[in-house]
N, C-alpha and C positions, 0 to 999 in steps of 0.2 A: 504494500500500500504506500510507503515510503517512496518506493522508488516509481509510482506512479504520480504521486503528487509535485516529486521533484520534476517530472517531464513537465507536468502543466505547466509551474511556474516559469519554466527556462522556454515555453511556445508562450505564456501570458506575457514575460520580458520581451519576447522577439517582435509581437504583433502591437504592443504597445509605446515599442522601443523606448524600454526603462534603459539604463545603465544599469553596468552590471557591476555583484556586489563589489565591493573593492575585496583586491588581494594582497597579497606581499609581493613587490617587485622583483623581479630574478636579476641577478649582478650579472651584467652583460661580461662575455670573457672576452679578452684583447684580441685582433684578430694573429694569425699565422703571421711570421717573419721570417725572409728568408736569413739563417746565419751562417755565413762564409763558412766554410769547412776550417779550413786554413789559419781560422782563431783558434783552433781545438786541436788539431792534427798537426803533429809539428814531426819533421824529417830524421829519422836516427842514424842515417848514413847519408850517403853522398850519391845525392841523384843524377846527379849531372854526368860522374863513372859509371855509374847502371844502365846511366842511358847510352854511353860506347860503346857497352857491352851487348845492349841490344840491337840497336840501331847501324853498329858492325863498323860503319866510314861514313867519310865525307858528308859531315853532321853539318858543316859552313855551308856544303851546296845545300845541302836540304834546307835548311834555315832563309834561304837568300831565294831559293824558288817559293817554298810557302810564303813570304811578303811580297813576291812579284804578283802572287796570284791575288791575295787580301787585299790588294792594291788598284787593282785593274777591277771596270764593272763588268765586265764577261763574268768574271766567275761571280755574279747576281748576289754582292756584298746585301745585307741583311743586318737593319740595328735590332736589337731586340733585347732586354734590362739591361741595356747601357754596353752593351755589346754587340762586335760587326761577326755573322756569321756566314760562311760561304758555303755555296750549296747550288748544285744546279735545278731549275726551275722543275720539276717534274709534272705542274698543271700544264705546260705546254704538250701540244703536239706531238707524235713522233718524227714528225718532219720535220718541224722546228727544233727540237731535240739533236735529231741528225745536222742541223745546220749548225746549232749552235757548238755542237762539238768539234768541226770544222775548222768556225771561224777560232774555236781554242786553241785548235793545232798551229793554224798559222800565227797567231799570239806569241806565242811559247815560240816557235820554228825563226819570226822578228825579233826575238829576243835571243838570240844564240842558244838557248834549253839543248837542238838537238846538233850542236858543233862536234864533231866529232864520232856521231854514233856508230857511224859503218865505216868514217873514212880514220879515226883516230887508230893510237897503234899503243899498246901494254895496258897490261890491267889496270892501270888505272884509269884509263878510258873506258872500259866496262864498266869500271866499277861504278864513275861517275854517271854513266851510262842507266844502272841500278837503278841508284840511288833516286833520280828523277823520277824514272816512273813509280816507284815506290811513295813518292809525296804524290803526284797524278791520282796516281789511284785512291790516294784517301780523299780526293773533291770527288770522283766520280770516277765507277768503273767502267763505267762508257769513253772515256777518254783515253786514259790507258790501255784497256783495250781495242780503240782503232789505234791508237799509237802502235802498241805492240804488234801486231798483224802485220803492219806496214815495215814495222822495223826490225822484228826480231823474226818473222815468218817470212813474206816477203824479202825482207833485205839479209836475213840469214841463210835464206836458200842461196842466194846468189851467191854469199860472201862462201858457204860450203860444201855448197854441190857445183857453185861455177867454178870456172877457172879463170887466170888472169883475162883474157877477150871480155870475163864478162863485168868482171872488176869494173875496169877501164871504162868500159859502156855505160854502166847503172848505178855504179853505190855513190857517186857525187849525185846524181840526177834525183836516188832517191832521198839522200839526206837532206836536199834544197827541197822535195817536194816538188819537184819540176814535173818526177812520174810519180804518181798513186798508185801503189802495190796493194795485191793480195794474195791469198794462199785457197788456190784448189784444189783442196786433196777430199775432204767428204765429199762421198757421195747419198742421194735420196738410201740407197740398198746399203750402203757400204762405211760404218765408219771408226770403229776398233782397228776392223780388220782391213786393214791398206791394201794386205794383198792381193785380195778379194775383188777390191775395185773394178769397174765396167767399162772404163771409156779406154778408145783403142786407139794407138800411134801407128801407122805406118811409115815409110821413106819412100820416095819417086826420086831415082837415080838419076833421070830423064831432066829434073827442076833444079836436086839438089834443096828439096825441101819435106819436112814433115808435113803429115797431114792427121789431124785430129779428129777426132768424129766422138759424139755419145751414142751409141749402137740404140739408146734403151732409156726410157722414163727413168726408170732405176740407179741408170747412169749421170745425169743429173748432179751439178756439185751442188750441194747443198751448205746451209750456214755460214754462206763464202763472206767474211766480216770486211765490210767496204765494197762491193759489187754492186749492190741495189744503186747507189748515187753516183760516190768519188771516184771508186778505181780504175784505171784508165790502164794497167797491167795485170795480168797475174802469172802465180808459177802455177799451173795445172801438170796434174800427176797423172801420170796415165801409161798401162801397159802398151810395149814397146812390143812392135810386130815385126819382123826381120825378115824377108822370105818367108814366111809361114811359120817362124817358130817365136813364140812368145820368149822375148827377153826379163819378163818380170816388169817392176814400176820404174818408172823413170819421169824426171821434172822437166817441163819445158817453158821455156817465156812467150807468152803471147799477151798481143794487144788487144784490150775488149771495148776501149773508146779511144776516139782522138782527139787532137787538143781541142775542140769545141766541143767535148764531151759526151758527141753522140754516138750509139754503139755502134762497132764496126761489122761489114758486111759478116754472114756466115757465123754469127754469135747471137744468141737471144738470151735475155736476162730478163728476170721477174723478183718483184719483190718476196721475201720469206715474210714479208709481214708485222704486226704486234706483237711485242713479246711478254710475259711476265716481269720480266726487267732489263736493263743494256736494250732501250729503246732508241739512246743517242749511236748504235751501231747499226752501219744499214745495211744488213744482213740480207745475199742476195741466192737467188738460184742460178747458175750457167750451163747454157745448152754447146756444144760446138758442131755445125754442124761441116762438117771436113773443112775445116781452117788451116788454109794452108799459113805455114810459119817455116823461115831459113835454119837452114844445118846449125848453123851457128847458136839457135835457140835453147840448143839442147845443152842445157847443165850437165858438164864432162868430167868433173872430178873421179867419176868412179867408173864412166863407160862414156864411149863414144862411137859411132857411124861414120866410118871415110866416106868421103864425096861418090867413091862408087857401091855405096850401101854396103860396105861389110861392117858385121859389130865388133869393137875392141873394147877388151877389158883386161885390165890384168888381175882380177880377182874371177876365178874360173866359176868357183860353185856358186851356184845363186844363191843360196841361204846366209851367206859369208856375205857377198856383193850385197840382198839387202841391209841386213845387219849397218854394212859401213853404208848405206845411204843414209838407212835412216838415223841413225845415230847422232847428227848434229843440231835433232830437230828436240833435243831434250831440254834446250834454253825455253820451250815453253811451259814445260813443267815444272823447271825451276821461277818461272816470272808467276805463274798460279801461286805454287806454293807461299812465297813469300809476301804476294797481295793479301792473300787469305790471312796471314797473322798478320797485317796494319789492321785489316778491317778487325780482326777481334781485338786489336789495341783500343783501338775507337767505339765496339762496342762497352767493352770492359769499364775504359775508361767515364763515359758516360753513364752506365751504371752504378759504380761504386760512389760517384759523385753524388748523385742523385742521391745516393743512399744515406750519404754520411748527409746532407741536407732534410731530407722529408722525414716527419715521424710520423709514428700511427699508434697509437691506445697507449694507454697507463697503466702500470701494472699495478698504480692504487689508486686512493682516489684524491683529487686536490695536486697529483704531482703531474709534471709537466708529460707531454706524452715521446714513445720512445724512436731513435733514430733506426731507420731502417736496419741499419749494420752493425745494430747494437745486439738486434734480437741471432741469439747464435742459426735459427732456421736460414735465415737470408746470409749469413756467413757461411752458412754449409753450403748457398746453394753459388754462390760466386767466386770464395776466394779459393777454393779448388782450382775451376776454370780461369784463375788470374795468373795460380804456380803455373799451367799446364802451357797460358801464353808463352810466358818465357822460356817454358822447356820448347816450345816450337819456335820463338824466337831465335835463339840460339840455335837450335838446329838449321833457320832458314838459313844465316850466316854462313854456317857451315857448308851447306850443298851451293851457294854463291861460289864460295872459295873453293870448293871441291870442282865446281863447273867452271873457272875462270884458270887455274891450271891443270883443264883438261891435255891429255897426252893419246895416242893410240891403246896403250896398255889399260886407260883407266878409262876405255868407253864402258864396257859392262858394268862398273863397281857405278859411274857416274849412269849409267838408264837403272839397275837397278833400287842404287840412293834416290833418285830424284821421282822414280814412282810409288817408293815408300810415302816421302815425306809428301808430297802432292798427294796423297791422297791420307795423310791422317793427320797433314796441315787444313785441307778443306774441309773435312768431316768436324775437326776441332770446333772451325771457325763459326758450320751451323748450326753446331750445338751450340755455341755459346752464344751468338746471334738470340737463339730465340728462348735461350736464361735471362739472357739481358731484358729481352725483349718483357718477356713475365713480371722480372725482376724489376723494371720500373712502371707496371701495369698500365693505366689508361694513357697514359704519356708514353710509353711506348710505343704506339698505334699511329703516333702521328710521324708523319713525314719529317718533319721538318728534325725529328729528335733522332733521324739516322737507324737506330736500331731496330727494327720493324721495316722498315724497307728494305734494309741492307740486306735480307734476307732473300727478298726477291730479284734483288741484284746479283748478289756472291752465288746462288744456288745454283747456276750453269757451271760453278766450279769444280763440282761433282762428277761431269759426266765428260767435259771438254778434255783434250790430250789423254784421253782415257778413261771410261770410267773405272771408277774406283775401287768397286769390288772386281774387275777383271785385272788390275792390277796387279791385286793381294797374290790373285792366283799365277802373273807371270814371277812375281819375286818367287815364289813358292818355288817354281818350275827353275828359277838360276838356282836357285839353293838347293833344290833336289842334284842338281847337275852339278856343282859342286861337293856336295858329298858321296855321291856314286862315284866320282872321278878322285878323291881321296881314298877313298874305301879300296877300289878296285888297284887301284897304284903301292896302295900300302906307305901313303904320305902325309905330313902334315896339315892339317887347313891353314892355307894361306889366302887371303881376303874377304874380302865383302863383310868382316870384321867377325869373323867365324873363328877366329884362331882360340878362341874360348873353349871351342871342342876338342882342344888336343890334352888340355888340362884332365882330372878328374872330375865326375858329376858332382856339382855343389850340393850341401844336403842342408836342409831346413830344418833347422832347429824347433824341438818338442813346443819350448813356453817363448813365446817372443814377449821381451818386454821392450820396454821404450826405446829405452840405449839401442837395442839391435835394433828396431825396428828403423831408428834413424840412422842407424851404420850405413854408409855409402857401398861399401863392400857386400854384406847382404842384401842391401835390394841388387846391386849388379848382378848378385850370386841369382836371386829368385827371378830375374829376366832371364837371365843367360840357361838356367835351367828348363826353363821353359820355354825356350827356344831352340834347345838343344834336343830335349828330348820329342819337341813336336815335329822337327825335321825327321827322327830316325822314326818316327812313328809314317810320318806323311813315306818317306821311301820304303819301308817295310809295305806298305798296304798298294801303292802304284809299283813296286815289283811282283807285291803277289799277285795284283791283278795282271800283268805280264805274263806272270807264268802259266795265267790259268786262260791264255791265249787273246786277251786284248790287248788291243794297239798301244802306243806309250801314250797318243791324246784321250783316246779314250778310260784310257788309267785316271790321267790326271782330272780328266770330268767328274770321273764314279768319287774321284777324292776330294773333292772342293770345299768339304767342312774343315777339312783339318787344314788344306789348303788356305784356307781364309785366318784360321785359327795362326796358321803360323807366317803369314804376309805380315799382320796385325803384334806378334811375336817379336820377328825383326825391324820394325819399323821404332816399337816401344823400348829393344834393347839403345839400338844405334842414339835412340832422341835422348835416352839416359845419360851414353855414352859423353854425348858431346856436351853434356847439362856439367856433368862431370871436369871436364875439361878446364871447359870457365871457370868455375866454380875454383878450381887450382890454380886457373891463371890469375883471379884474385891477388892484391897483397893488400889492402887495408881489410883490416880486422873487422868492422862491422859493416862492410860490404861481403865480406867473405859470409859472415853469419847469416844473414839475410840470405844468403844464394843458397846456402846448407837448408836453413827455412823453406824454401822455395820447393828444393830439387826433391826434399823428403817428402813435400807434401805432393808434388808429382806423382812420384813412385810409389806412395802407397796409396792415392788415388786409381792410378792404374791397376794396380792389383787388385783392390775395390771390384772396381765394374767390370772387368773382365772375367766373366765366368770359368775361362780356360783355368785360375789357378784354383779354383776349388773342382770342377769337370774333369780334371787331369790328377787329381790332388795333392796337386805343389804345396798349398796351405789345408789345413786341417780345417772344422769348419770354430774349433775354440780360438787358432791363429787367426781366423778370419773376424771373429770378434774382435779383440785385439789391434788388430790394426782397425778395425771402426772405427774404438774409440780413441785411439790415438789420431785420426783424422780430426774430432772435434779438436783437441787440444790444439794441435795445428791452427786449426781456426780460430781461437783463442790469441794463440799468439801473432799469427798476423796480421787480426785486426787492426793493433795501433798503428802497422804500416800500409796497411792501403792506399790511402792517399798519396802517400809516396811512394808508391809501388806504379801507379797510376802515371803519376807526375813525372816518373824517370822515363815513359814512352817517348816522352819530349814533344809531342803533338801540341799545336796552335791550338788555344782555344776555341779558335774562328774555323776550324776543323769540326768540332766538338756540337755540342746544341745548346739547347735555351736551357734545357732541364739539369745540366751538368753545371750551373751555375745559376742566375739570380730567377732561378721556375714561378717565383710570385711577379715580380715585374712581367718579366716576359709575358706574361699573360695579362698583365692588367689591359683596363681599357685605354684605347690611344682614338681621341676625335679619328687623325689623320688615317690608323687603318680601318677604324669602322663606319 
């Protein structure tokens, strides 16, 4: 009856419009502030050595391109809380997109950026070479990307499948940009598998010139990056027809526009269209329909055609002769690789920023509420993925310098390093992409805050110069080949950093406590273990399948689990490896600690997620507790270094977003943008 009466009065008040009774006023609370990290979080080593550590060289060049570009309005400067942020427009078009990446190149190309790239000479022009596109690709990996194609696809075929004729001809022409290069080798049917490829070369002894043809829809180059608009060249790969006996793949130079940029007779191109991301790359299809192209077209490093059609080569077997073709085309695994951890730099780092800025709930009441990376959950779930950066950091380093004094002896060690780390640097990069992405929730979603897009950008990096998981299974297949051919010889393992096998089997101790678990030596011991014994296991099972009369490809199909198991194996020893290294070459003392921090909590994150060390039972499943909670503690302690963990990337702010710094401004209201 009570609660009846109380309704009339609260309809008698509303229809008579009394006021209502008085109450106690509620204390309004002050609104959110944003507070600089950087008041709270203060540096315990030396950032600025972390950051040569990661960043590897030529730290002056990259500093002096990132203000060229913060400088210029091409790269679409952006104030936002009292900060300029650079970022290319992505409401535009994909026309527009493609154009404005263009006019970037030539930007960059009037600024001396690419002096030197094809025509300079010693590693240090490589390396400078790096280093540029490495800050490129953190504004946008559409620019780098047409960059790269042009210059490292393009202009690396020539520099190493030509020979001096073609020097002379093209690599000044292509470093002015005078020609616009591209690379055709996918085809629609055809794109792991080169060898495979469909489109057919012949010779006419009679002209003295090749003649091209796509036989087949199938045949078709496909994701040719630069064909749809600019490229006015390309190298197209294509088997070589001799008299009626197929020579294998071989590269040719031909013209697909002329200098008024419209396509040349006996070629048709079409656009591949909208992409999910890398919409500023004009991504083309090409038909050839018997284009003729001169003797001299033909890329001759490894084979050549006399003027009366005989083929020469001084590598007889064709498996050998591909091998050395393809072999110099690994600088694109290494330029992936390396992209892939800026971009997780720049995830990371906007994340943890973010972190140490925004709170959420009180854990009483009346107290202020807490900072994202305060609570140990959002600690477990980033600073994992921050040690993991720098362990791929440091590795990219590594495979740069491992591919900058390449020799003939160290092509195999150099393709198989470089599609390890290419594919457990990209895998890194989208998992951590879309932690970040979680990890700063509804502000993540937006463009403009990078991590949430970057996703739809970097994710072609998966699949491009190989995908990923057919990778795991060629390492698998050198390292099966490798130790069949020690086994059988009755010899040492020497490379591909295998010599670990010649030692006794490491053994895992019963109780791991902490000391061991952070011992550098036992985690070496529990990778190497586990990558020793997953190789004898993977060659045990593809020779038995052998003997019980399958082919050796068909072996290695039936074996693909443990296959993957052990690509993934040595990919995680070698990344340790070199975690290791630095870690030695250290000599200040709380730069060394910090790396020890880092490298341990790599290593037994790794061990963490990979089911192989409990599936194989490396770890027992009480060791496997054990290091769990030794992971929290980890996070524990490098909480108070985050921010400077972050900070040693040495990334521009104006790199970075809104949300990595003043996220209440940035958003407030501004008359002029609304």
């Amino acid at each position: 009856m009570d609660r009846i009466s109380r309704r009339a009065q609260v309809l008698n008040n509303h229809l008579t419009q009394s006021p209502p009774p008085t109450v106690s006023s509620l204390q309004r609370s002050p609104c959110l502030a944003f507070s600089p990290p950087e008041l709270t979080e203060k540096a315990h080593f030396d950032t600025a050595e972390l950051r040569k550590l990661t960043d590897g060289h030529n730290i002056q060049d990259r500093d002096w391109l990132y203000g060229l570009m913060v400088q210029s309005k091409l790269f679409n400067p952006r104030v936002l809380g009292g900060r300029v942020f650079i970022s290319p427009n992505y409401n535009q078009s994909m026309e527009q997109q493609r154009e404005m990446t263009m006019r970037r190149i030539l930007f960059l190309l009037e600024r001396g950026v690419f002096e030197g790239w094809l025509t300079g000479k010693g590693i240090e022009a490589e390396m400078r070479k790096f280093a540029f596109l490495e800050v490129v690709g953190m504004f946008d990996h559409s620019l780098a990307i047409k960059i790269g194609v042009h210059f490292f696809l393009w202009g690396g075929a020539i520099q190493f499948f030509g020979t001096k004729r073609h020097h002379d001809k093209w690599l000044r022409d292509t470093e002015s940009y005078a020609v616009k290069g591209c690379f055709a080798m996918t085809e629609l049917g055809h794109g792991s598998n080169v060898r495979g490829i469909e489109t057919i070369t012949t010779y006419d002894s009679n002209t003295g010139e090749f003649i091209i043809n796509t036989p087949c829809e199938s045949a078709q180059k496909y994701w040719i990056g630069g064909a749809a608009n600019h490229a006015t060249h390309t190298v197209a790969f294509s088997q070589l027809n001799i008299d009626g006996t197929n020579q294998g793949v071989h590269a040719f130079i031909v013209q697909i526009r002329d200098k008024d940029g419209s396509i040349c007779p006996s070629i048709r191109i079409a656009d591949c269209g909208h992409k999910t991301g890398l919409n500023g790359v004009d991504n083309g299809r090409i038909w050839f329909d018997n284009v003729r192209i001169p003797r001299e077209n033909l890329l001759n490093s490894v084979a050549d055609v006399s003027p009366d059609g005989h083929y020469l080569s001084s590598i007889k077997d064709p498996d050998q002769r591909f091998a050395a073709f393809l072999a110099p085309l690994t600088s694109g695994r290494v330029t992936i690789a390396v992209s892939s951890v800026y971009s997780s730099k720049i995830g990371m780092a906007i994340a943890i920023r973010y972190a140490l800025s925004r709170r959420a709930f009180s854990v009483a009441p009346n107290e202020p509420e807490v900072l994202l990376l305060d609570y140990p959950s959002h600690q477990r779930r980033l600073l994992p993925l921050l040690a993991k950066t720098y362990a791929m950091s440091f590795s990219a380093n590594y495979l740069k310098t491992l591919y900058m004094n390449r020799t003939p002896e160290l092509i195999k060690t150099i393709h198989v390093v470089s599609s390890a780390f290419k594919a457990a640097l990209t895998w890194h990069n989208m998992r951590t992409l879309q932690e970040c992405r979680e990890a700063c929730g509804g502000q993540g979603l937006k463009t403009e805050n990078h991590v949430g897009h970057f996703k739809s950008e970097f994710d072609v990096q998966l699949t491009f110069e190989g995908d990923n998981n057919v990778l795991m299974q060629q390492i698998s297949k050198a390292l099966f080949a490798e130790y069949v051919n020690a086994k059988k010889r009755n010899k040492p393992f020497k490379g591909l950093g295998l010599e670990h096998m010649n030692g006794p089997s490491p053994v895992i101790p019963s109780q791991l406590s902490s000391h061991t678990l952070r011992n550098k030596q036992f985690q070496m011991d529990a990778f190497c273990l586990r990558e020793r014994d997953l190789l004898a296991q993977f060659a045990e099972e593809v020779l038995k399948l052998q003997s019980q009369g399958q082919s050796k490809e068909n072996a290695f199909m039936l074996s693909y689990q443990i296959a993957e198991d052990l690509g993934r194996a040595f990919s995680d020893r070698a990344i340790l490896k070199n975690f290791i290294q630095v870690e030695e070459s250290a000599t200040d003392e709380p730069l060394k600690g910090i790396l020890a921090l880092l490298r341990s909590m790599y290593a037994l994150v790794i061990m963490e997620e990979d089911p192989a060390f409990l599936r194989y039972g490396y770890l027992s499943t009480t060791n496997a507790t054990s290091l769990r909670k030794e992971i929290l503690v980890l996070c524990k302690e490098m909480r108070p270094h985050a921010l400077a963990l972050v900070d040693s990337f040495g990334i521009p702010a104006a790199l970075l977003s809104p949300i990595a710094f003043n996220w209440v401004d940035s958003n407030a209201w501004s008359p002029v943008q609304h």
